[in-house]
C-alpha atoms as one frame of an Amber mdcrd trajectory, in Angstrom:
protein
  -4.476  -8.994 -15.842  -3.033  -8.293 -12.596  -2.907  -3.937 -12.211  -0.794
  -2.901  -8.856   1.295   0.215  -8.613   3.841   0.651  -5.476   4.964   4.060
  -4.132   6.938   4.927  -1.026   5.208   8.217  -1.499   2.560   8.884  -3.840
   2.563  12.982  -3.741   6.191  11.835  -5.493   5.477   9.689  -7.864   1.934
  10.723  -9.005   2.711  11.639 -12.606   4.074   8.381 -13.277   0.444   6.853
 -11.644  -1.265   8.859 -14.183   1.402   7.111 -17.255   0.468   3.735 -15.750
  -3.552   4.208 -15.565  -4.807   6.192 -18.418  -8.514   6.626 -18.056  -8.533
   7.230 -14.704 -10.647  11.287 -14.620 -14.025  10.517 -12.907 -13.235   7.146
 -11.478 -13.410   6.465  -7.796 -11.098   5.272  -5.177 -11.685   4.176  -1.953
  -9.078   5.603   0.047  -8.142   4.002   3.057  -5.757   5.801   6.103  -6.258
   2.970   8.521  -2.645   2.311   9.265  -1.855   5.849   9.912  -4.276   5.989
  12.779  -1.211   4.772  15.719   0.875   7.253  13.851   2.046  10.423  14.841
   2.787  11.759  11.443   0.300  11.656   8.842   1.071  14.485   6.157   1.217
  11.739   3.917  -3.313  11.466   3.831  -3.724  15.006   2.504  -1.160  15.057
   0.584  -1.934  11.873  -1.734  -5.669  12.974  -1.297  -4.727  16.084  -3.091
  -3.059  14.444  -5.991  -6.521  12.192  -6.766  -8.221  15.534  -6.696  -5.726
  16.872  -9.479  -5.854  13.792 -11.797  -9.808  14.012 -11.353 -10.381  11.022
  -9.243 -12.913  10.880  -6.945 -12.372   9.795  -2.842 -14.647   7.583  -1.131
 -12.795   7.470   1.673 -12.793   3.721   4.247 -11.269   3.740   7.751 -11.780
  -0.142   8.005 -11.238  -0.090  11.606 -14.289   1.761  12.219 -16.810   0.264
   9.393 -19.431  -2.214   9.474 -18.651  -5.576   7.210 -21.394  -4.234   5.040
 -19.684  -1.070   4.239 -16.614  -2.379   3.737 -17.557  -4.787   1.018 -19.573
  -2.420  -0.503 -16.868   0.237  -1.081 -14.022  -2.273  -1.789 -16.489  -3.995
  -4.617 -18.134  -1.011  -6.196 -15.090   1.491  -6.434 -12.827   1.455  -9.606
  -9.735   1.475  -7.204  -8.052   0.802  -3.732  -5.523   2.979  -2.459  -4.291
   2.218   0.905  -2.041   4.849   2.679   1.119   4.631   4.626   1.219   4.298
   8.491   2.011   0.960  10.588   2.050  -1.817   8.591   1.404  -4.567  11.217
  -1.447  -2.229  12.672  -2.991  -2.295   8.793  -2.487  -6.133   8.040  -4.054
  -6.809  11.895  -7.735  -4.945  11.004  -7.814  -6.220   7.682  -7.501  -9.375
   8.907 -10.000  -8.958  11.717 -12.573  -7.874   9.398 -11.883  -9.852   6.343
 -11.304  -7.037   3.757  -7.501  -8.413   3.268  -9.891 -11.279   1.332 -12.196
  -8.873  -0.616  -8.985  -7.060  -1.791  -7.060  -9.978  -2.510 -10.220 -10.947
  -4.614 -10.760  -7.646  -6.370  -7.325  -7.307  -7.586  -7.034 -11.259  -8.358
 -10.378  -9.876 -10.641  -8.447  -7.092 -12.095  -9.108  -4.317  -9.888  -6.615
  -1.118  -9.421  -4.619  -1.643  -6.689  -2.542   1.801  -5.267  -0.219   1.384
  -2.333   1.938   3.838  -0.378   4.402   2.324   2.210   2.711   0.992   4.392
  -0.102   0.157   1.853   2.950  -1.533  -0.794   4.243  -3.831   2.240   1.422
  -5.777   2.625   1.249  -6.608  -0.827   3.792  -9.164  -0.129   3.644 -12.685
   1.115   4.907 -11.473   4.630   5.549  -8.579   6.420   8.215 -10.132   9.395
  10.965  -8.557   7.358  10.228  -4.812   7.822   9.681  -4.772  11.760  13.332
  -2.342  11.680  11.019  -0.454  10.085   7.312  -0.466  11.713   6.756  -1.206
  15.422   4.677  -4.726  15.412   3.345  -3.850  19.292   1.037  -1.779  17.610
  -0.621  -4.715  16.761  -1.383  -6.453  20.117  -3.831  -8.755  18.334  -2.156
  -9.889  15.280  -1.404 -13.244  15.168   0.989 -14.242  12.089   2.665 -12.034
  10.143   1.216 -13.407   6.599  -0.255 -10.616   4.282  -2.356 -10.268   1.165
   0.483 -12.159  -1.526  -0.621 -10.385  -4.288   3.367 -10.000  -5.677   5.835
 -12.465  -5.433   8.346  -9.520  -3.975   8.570  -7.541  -0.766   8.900  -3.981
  -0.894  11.265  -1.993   1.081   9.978   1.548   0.884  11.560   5.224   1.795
  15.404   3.885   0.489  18.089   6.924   0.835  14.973   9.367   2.470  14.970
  10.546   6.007  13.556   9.454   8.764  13.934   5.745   7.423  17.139   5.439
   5.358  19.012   3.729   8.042  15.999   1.649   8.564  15.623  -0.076   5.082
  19.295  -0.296   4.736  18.994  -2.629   7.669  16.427  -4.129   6.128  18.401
  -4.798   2.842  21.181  -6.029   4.801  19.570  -8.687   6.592  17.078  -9.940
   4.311  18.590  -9.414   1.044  20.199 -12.823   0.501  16.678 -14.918   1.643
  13.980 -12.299   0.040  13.756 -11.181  -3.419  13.321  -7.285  -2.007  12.129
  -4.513  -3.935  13.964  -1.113  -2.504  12.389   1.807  -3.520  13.006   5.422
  -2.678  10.491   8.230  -2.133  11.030   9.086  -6.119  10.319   5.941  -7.318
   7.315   2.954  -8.056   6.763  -0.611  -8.951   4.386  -1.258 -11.623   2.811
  -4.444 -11.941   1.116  -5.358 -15.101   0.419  -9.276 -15.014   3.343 -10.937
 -15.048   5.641  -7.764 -15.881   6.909  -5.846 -13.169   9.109  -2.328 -13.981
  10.631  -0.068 -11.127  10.231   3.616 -12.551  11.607   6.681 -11.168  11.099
  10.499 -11.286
C-alpha cells in the first residue's frame, strides 16, 4: 500500500505526521534540502529537521546535487523514509532527473516506502509540475527539459493557500488551472494523506 503524506509546511503539521505513521521513534529518514539550495530563504530545513528530532527520528541527510549515484541509491534504499524539503521545485525535479533518484523514489514508494513532502517536495509528487511556475521560477532550472515529475498521485498540489508570501500566488494558480487539473490546495495548517487508494486532507 501506497504511504505519502503532503505538507505545505511540516513544522505545522507535524503532529498530524506522527497520527498518520505510528511506529516511526528510531526510524531513519533521509532528508533531502536540494531544492532549497537557489533559494534565499530556507528556515524551512531546520525547522522540519527539528520536528524529526522530537518524534525520535533519525536524519541521514542527501543533497542529491552533490552525491555520487552510489550514495544516492544507497540512502534512498536503506532508509525507512524520504522527506524532501521545500525550495524550487523545477530546480528539485531537474537533479533528480539528472541523476536518476526521481526513479529510485518512484520505486521505493511504488514498494511501500514512506514518502514525506513539504512544498516543494509535495509538487513533484504529481504528474507535472507546468502548473505552479506563478509559483516557482523554472529559470532556475536551465537544464530541465520537460516538466514531467515523479506521478506518484493522481492530483497536483497547490501548497502555502491563504499564507504569505504565496497566497496571491496559488490563488492564481487555482484560478487558471482549476477547471483542467484536479488540484489539491492546501494551506500551511494543513496535509494530504495518502493511504493506497484513500486520500484525506487534514488540518490543524
Amino acid at each position: 500500500m501506497k504511504k505519502i503524506f503532503l505538507a505545505s509546511s511540516f513544522k505545522d503539521v507535524s503532529n498530524l505526521f506522527s497520527e498518520f505513521e505510528k511506529n516511526y521513534e528510531g526510524k531513519t529518514v533521509t532528508f533531502i534540502p536540494t531544492a532549497s539550495k537557489v533559494e534565499k530563504v530556507v528556515f524551512y530545513l531546520e525547522s522540519a529537521k527539528k520536528e524529526f528530532e522530537k518524534l525520535g527520528i533519525i536524519i541521514d541527510l542527501l543533497d542529491i546535487s552533490e552525491s555520487s549515484q552510489e550514495q544516492i541509491n544507497s540512502k534512498l534504499r536503506s532508509n525507512d523514509y524520504i522527506y524532501i524539503s521545500g525550495g524550487n521545485s523545477f530546480y528539485l525535479l531537474q537533479e533528480l532527473k539528472r541523476t536518476g533518484a526521481d526513479k529510485i523514489i518512484i520505486e521505493e514508494v511504488n514498494a511501500e516506502k514512506l514518502y514525506i513532502g513539504e512544498s516543494a517536495g509535495s509538487i513533484i509528487t504529481s504528474g507535472n509540475i507546468e502548473y505552479i511556475k506563478a509559483m516557482d521560477s523554472y529559470k532556475k532550472a536551465p537544464d530541465l527539459i520537460d516538466f514531467d515529475a515523479l506521478n506518484l498521485v493522481d492530483f497536483y498540489t497547490v501548497p502555502h493557500v491563504n499564507n504569505f508570501p504565496f497566497k496571491k500566488s496559488a490563488q492564481q494558480i487555482i484560478n487558471t488551472y482549476s477547471k483542467d487539473l484536479p488540484l489539491a490546495p492546501i494551506s500551511n495548517n494543513e496535509a494530504i494523506l495518502v493511504s493506497g487508494n484513500e486520500i484525506t486532507i487534514k488540518k490543524n
